[in-house]
N, C-alpha and C positions, 0 to 999 in steps of 0.2 A: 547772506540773508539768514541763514541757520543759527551761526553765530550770534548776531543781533536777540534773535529769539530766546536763545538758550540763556544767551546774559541778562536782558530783561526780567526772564523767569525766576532768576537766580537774585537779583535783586528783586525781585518782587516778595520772595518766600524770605529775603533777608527784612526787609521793611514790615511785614506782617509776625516776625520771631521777636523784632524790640520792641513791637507792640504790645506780644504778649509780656512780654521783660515787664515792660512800663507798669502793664495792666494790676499783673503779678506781684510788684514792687508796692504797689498803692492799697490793693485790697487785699492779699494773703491768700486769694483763693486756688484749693488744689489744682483745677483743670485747666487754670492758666500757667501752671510752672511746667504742667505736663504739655501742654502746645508749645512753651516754650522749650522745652529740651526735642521735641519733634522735628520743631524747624530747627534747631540747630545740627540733628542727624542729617535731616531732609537735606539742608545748606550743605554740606559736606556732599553726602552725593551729589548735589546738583553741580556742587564744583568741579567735581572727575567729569561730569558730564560736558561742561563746557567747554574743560581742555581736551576733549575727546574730539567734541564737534568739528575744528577746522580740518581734523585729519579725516575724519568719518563722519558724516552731517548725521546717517541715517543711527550708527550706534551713538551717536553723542547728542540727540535728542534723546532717543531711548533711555537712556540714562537720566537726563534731566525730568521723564514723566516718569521713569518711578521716582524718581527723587519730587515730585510733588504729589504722587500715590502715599509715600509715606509720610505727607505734610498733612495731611488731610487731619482735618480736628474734629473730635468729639463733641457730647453735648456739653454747651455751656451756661455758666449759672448769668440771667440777667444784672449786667455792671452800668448801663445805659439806660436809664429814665425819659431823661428827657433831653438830650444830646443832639446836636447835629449831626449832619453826613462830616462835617471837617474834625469837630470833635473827638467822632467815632475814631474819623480816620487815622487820629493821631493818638487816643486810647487814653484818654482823657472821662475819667468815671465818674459817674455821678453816688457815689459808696463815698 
């Protein structure tokens, strides 16, 4: 079950780092290429952290919440007007 979790998370913080790629790609803006370089630190640990899990649940989660401690973003400049939730979801701007 740990495992499940840790990978989940690790894809999670992977699908929210091309977002900013995406975002970053489209408008130019600086705090989205710094979210992007974040998650891809963040990605990197959470990966040690996965392979940790099956051997250690309790260190290999650990690892996986800092590695989403250090995913954590700053303030961002408004990209989304008038956008859906699916939109959003997929980082699709209105810029």
């Amino acid at each position: 079950m740990y495992v499940y979790i840790s990978v989940m998370a690790y894809f999670v913080v992977l699908f929210l780092t091309l977002r900013d790629i995406r975002i970053f790609r489209r408008t130019r803006i600086i705090s989205y290429r710094k979210g992007a370089l974040k998650g891809i630190i963040s990605s990197f640990v959470m990966l040690i952290g996965v392979i940790i899990t099956p051997v250690n649940p309790e260190l290999g989660l650990l690892v996986v919440f800092i590695g989403l401690y250090v995913n954590r973003k700053g303030q961002r400049e408004v990209v989304f007007k008038q956008a859906n939730a699916l939109d959003r979801l997929l980082g699709k701007t209105d810029i």
